[in-house]
C-alpha positions as a Markdown table, in Angstrom:
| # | Residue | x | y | z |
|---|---|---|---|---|
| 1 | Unk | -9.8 | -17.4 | 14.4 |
| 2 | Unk | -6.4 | -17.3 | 13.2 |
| 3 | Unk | -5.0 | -18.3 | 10.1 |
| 4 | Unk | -1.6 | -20.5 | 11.3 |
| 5 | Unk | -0.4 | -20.7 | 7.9 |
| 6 | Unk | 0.4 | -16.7 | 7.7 |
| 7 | Unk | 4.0 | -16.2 | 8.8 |
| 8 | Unk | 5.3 | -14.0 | 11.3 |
| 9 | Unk | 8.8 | -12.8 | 11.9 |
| 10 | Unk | 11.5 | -15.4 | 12.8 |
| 11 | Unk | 9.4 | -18.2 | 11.3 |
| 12 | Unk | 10.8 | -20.1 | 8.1 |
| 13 | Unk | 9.8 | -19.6 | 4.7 |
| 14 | Unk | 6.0 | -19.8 | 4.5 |
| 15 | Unk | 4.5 | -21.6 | 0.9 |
| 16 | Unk | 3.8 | -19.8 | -2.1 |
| 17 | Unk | 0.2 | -18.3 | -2.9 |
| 18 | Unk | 0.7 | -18.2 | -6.5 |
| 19 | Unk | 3.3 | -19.3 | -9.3 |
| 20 | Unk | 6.5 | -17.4 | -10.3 |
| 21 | Unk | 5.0 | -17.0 | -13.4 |
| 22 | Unk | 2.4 | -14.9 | -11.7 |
| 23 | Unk | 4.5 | -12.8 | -9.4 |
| 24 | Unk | 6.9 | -12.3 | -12.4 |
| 25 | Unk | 4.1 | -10.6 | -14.7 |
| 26 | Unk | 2.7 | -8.8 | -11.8 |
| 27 | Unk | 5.9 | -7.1 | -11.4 |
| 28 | Unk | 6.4 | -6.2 | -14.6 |
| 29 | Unk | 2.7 | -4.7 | -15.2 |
| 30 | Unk | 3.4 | -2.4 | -12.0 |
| 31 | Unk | 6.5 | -1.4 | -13.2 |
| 32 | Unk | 5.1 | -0.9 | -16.8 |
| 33 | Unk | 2.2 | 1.0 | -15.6 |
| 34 | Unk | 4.6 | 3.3 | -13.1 |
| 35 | Unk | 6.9 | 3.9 | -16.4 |
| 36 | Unk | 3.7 | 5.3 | -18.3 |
| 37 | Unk | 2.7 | 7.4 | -15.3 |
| 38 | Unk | 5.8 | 8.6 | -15.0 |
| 39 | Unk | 6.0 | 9.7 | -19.1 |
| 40 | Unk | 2.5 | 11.2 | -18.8 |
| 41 | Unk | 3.4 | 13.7 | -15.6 |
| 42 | Unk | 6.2 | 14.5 | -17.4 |
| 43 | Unk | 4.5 | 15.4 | -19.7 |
| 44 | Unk | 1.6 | 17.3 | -18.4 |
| 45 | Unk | 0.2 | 18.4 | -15.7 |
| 46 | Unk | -2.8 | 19.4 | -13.8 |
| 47 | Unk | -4.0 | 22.5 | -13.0 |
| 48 | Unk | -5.3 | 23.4 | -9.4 |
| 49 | Unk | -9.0 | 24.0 | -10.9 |
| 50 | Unk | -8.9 | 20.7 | -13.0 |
| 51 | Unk | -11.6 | 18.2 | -12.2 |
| 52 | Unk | -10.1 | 15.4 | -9.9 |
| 53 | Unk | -12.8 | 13.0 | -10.5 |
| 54 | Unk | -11.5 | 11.5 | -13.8 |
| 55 | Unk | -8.1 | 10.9 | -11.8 |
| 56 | Unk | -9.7 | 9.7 | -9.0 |
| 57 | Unk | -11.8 | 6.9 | -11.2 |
| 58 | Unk | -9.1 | 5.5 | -12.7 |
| 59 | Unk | -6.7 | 5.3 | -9.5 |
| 60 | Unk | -9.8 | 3.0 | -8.2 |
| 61 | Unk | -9.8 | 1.6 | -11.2 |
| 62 | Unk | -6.2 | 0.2 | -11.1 |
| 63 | Unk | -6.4 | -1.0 | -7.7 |
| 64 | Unk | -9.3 | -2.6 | -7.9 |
| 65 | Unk | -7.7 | -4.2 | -10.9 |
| 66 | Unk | -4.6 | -5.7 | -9.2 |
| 67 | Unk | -6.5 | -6.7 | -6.8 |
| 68 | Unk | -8.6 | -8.8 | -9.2 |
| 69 | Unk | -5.3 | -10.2 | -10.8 |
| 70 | Unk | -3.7 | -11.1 | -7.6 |
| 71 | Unk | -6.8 | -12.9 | -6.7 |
| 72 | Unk | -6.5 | -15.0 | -10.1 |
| 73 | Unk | -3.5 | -15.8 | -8.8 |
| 74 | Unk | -3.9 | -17.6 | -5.9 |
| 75 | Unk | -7.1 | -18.9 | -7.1 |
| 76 | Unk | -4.8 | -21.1 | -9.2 |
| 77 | Unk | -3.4 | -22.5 | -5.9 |
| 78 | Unk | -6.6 | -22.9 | -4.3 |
| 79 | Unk | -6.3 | -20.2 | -1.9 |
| 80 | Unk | -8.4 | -16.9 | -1.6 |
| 81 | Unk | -8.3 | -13.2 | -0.5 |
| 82 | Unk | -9.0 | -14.0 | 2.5 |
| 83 | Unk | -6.0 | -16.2 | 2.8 |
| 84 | Unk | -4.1 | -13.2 | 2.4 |
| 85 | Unk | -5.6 | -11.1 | 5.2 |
| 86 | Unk | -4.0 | -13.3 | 7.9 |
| 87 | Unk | -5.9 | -13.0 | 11.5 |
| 88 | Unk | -9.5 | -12.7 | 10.4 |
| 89 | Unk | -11.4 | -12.6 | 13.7 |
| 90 | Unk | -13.9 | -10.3 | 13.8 |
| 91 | Unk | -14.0 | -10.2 | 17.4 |
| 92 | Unk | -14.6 | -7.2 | 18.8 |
| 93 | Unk | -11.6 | -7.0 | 20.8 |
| 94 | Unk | -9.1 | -8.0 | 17.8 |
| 95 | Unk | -11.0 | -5.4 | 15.6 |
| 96 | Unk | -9.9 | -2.6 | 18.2 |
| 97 | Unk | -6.5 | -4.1 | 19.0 |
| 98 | Unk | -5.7 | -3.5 | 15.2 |
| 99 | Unk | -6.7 | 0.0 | 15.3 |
| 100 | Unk | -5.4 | 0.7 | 18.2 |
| 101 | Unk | -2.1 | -0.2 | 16.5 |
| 102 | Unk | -3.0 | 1.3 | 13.3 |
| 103 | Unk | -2.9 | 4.4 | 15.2 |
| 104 | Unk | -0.1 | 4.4 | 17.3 |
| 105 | Unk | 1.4 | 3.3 | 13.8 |
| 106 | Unk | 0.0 | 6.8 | 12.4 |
| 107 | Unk | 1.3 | 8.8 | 14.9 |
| 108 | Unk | 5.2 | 7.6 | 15.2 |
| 109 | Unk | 5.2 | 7.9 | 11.4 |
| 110 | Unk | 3.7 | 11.5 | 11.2 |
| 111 | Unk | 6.0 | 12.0 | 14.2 |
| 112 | Unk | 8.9 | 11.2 | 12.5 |
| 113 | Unk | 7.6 | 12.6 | 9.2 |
| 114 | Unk | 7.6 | 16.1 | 11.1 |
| 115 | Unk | 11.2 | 15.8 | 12.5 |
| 116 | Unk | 12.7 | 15.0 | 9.2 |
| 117 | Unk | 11.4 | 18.3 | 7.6 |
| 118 | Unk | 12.7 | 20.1 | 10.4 |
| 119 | Unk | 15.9 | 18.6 | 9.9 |
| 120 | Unk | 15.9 | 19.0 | 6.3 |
| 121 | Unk | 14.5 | 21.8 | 5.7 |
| 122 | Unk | 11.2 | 22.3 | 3.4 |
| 123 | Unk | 10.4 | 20.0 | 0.9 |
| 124 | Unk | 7.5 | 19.1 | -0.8 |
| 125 | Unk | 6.2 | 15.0 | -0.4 |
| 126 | Unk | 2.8 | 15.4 | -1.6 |
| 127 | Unk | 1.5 | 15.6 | -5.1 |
| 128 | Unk | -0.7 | 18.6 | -5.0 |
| 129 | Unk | -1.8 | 17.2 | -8.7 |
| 130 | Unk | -3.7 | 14.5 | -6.6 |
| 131 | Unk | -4.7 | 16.7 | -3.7 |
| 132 | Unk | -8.7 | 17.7 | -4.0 |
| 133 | Unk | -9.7 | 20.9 | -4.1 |
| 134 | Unk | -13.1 | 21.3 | -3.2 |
| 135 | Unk | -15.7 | 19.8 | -0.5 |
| 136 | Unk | -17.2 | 17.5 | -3.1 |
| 137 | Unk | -14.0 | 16.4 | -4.2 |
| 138 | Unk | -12.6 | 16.1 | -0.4 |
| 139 | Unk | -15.2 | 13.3 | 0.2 |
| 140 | Unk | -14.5 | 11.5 | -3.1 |
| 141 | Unk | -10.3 | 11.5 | -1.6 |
| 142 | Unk | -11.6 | 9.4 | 1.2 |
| 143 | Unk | -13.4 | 7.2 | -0.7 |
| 144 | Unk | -10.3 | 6.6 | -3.0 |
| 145 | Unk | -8.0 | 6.6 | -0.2 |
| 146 | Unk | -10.1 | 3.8 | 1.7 |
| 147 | Unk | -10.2 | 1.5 | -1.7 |
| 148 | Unk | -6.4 | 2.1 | -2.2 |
| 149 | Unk | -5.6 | 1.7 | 1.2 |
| 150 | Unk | -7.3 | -1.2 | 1.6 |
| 151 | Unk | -6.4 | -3.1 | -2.2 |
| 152 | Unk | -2.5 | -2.3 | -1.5 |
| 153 | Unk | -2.1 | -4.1 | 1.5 |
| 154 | Unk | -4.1 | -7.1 | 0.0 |
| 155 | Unk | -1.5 | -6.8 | -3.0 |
| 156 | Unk | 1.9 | -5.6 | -1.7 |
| 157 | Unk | 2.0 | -7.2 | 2.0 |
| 158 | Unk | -0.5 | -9.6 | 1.7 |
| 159 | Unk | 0.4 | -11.1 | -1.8 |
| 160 | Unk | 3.6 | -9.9 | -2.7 |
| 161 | Unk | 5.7 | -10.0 | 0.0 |
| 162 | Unk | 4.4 | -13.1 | 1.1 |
| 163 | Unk | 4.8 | -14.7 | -2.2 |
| 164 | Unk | 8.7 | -13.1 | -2.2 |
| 165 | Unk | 9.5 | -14.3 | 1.0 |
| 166 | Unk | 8.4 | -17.9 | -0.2 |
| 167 | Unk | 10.3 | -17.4 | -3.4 |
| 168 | Unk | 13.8 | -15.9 | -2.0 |
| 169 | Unk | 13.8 | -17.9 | 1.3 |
| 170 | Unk | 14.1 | -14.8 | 3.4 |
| 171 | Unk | 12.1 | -12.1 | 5.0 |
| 172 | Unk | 14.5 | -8.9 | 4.8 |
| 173 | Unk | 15.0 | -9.5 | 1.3 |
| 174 | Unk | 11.0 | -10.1 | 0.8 |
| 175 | Unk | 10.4 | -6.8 | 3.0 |
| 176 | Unk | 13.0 | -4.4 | 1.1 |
| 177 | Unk | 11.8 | -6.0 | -2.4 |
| 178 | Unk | 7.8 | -5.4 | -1.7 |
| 179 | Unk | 8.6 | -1.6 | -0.3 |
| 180 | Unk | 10.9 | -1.2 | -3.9 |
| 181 | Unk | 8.0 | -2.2 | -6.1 |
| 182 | Unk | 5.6 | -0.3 | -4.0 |
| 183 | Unk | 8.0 | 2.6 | -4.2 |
| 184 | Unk | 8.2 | 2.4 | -8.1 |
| 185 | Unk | 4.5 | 2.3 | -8.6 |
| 186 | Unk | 4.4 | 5.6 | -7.1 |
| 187 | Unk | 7.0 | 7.1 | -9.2 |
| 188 | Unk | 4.4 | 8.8 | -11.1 |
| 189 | Unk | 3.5 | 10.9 | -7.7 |
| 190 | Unk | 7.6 | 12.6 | -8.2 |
| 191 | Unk | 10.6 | 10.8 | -6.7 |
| 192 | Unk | 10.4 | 12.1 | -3.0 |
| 193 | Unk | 7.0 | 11.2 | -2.5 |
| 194 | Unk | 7.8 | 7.8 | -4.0 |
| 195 | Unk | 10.7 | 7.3 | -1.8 |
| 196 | Unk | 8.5 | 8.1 | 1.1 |
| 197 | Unk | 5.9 | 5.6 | 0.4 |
| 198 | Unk | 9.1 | 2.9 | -0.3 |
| 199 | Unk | 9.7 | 3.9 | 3.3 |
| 200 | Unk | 6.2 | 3.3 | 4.5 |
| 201 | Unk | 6.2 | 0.2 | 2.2 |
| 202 | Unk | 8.9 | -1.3 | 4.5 |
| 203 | Unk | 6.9 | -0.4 | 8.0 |
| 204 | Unk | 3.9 | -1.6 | 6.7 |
| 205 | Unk | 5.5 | -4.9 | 5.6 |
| 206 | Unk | 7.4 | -4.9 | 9.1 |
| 207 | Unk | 3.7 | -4.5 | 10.9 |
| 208 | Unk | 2.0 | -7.2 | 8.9 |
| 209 | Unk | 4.6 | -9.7 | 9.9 |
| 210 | Unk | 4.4 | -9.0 | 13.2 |
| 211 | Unk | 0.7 | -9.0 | 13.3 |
| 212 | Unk | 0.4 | -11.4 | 11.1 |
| 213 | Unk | -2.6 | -9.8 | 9.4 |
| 214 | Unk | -2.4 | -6.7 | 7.2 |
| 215 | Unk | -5.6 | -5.3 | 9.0 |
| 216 | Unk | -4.2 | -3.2 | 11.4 |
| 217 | Unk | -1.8 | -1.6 | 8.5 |
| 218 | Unk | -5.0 | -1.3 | 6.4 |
| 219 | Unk | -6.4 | 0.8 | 9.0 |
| 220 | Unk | -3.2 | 2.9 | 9.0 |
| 221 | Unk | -2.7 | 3.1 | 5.2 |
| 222 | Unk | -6.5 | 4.7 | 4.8 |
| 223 | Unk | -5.5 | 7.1 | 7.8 |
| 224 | Unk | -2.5 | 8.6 | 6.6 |
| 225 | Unk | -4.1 | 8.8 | 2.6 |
| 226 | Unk | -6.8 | 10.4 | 3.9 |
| 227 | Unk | -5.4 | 12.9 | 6.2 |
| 228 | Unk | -2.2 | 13.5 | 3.6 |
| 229 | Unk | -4.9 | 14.5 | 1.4 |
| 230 | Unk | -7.5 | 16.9 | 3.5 |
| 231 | Unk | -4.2 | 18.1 | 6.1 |
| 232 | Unk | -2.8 | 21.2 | 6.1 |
| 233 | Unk | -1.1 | 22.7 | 3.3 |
């Protein structure tokens, strides 16, 4: 089954999912919550041995609570989660189309991650504040990064840049927009890692219009959390 009312590339300006009034405050609670990360890292920080657990709780936490106020949202417009997920066949086939894709999508973007720190030299794009540091706290990362994985393409593809496409009229705008909000609500991570995830932000976005489902960039979100977290160091 295919939702025809998620747009692709090329089509016009699909409808809104929620008011402005809604996408307005939205923004301005990620950006408030990405100013308060941002003060707190500043101002401490967390030691190799320190617990991840109360971290990881309340990064669920968060996600799980946009995800509720998105969903308020669009209630108010009579639509539902769902409506945001695009193509929701659960067809075998389609299932496996959209991982396949979720992995080529892994690999070119790991690929090209490589190249650029051979190019550039050594830097550091991971937080190693978030990074666990022990088996038990390794299987915990997957569980977090599934959840966020999962709730941010709901909110940032499958709400927001929807919702800013409807409200600006076009889709590079509504593309570059979403990746800049997801960018700055991981500002508290350090700018480089930020900037990277902006970039992501803008391939994911590029992948859910295409597709018109954010599935297959679910898949790809959880992949690359995960393996960012339990990789190499």
């Amino acid at each position: 089954m295919l939702d025809t009312d998620w747009p692709r590339i090329g089509d016009s300006a699909p409808s809104p999912v929620a008011s402005r009034r809604h996408t307005r405050n939205f923004i301005f609670i990620v950006c408030g919550i990405a100013a308060l990360g941002v003060l707190q890292s500043t101002h401490a920080s967390i030691a190799p041995h320190t617990p991840r657990l109360p971290l990881y709780l309340c990064i669920t936490a968060l996600q799980l609570l946009f995800v509720w106020f998105i969903r308020k949202g669009v209630r108010s417009r009579g639509r539902s989660l769902l409506d945001l997920v695009g193509r929701n066949s659960l067809a075998l086939s389609a299932v496996f189309m959209d991982l396949v894709l979720a992995i080529g999508f892994l690999l070119l973007f790991r690929g090209g991650a490589m190249l650029v720190q051979r190019m550039l030299g050594h830097y550091i794009v991971r937080p190693e504040f978030l990074l666990p540091v022990s088996a038990g706290e390794s299987l915990l990362w997957i569980a977090v990064s599934v959840v966020a994985g999962c709730c941010e393409e709901i909110v940032f593809r499958g709400y927001l840049q929807r919702q800013l496409w409807a409200i600006t009229g076009s889709f590079p705008i509504a593309v570059t927009l979403q990746a800049l909000v997801f960018c700055v609500a991981h500002a508290y991570q350090g700018w480089f890692a930020a900037i990277a995830t902006g970039v992501y932000g803008i391939a994911f976005g590029l992948l859910a219009a295409w597709r018109r489902s954010i599935r297959p960039g679910a898949f790809a979100h959880c992949l690359i959390d995960i393996i960012g977290g339990l990789g190499p160091r």
